[in-house]
N, C-alpha and C positions, 0 to 999 in steps of 0.2 A: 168300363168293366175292369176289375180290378182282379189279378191273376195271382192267388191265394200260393200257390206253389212254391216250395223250399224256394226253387231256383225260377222264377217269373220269367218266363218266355220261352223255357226249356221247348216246348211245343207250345203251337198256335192255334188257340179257335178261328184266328178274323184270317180268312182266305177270300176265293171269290166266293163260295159256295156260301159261306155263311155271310157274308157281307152284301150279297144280293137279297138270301131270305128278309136277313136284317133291313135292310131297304124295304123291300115288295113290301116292310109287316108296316112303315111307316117313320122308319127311324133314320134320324136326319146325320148319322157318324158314330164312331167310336173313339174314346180315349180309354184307353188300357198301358198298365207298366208292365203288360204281354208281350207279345210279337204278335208280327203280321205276317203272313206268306203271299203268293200270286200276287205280287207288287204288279205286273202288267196284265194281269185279268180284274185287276178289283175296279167297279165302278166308278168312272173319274166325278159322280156327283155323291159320293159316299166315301168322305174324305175319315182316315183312320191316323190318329198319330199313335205311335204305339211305341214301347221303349228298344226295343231291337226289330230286325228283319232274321224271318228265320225258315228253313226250307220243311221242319218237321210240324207233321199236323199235330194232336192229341187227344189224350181220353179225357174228355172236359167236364166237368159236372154243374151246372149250376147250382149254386147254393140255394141262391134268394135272386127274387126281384125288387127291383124299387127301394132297396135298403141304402143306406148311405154305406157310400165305399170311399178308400184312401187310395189317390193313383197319384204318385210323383208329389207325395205330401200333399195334395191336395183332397180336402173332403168333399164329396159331391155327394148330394142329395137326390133323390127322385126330384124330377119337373125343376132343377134349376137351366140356366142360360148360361153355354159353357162355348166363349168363343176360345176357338183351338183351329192353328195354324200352325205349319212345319216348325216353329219354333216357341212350341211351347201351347199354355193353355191359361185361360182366366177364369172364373166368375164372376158372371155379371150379375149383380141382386135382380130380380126383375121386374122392380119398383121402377128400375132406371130405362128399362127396354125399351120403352116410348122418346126417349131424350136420343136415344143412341146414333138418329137418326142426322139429328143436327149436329151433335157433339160428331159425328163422322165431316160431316162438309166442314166443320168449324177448322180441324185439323186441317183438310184437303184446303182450307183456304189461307191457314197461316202457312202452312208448308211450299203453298204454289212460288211466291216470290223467290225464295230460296232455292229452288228448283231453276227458275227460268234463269235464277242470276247464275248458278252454278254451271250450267250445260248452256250457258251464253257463246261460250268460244272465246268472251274477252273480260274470264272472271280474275278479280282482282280484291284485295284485301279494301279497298272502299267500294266495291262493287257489293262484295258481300256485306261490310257493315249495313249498305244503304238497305240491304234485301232486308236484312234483321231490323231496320227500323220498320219498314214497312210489315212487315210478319207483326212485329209487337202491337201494330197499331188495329190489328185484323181482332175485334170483339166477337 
């Protein structure tokens, strides 16, 4: 949702009240360069990244649905796949969404080595190299 306003986040649409509707209606999050308020009422499965935290509600208008909006220089379209976590937000095309699934373990399983060498308790500068050979060799 993208907050048209001189000053973006002056006041917040996304609280609990509208963050539940928004939910009940189907809708899996918000990215807005808004604000958000009720940070401990908002549903912990209705995740909002938004550009400030703010305690004022306001007079909101929607303009449009479904139109492409710019949040945080990003262009987002109706019906794309927008992974967004505390630090930050991507596009994913959604040609790619089927792969995602693999290309996630592919990650979890180059990264596991490096992991177990690091949090070993006896890591050491060939401990690590060995980790990164092994990560390199993970297809």
């Amino acid at each position: 949702m993208q907050d048209d306003d001189v000053r973006p986040g002056t006041g917040s649409f996304w609280g609990e009240v509208n963050s539940a509707v928004h939910e009940g209606l189907g809708v899996a999050g918000d990215l807005t360069n808004g604000s958000a308020r009720d940070l401990g009422d908002l549903s912990p499965t209705f995740p909002i990244l938004a550009a400030s935290v703010g305690p004022s509600h306001a007079h909101v208008r929607v303009e449009e649905f479904g139109a492409t909006v710019s949040v945080f220089g990003l262009e987002v379209a109706h019906d794309v796949l927008i992974h967004a976590e505390r630090h930050g937000a991507v596009l994913i095309p959604i040609a790619l969404a089927q792969a995602l699934p693999e290309c996630i373990r592919l990650v979890q399983r180059k990264e596991a080595p490096l992991l177990r060498a690091a949090r070993s308790g006896a890591f050491s500068l060939a401990l690590l190299a060995q980790a990164m050979s092994e990560s390199d060799d993970i297809h």
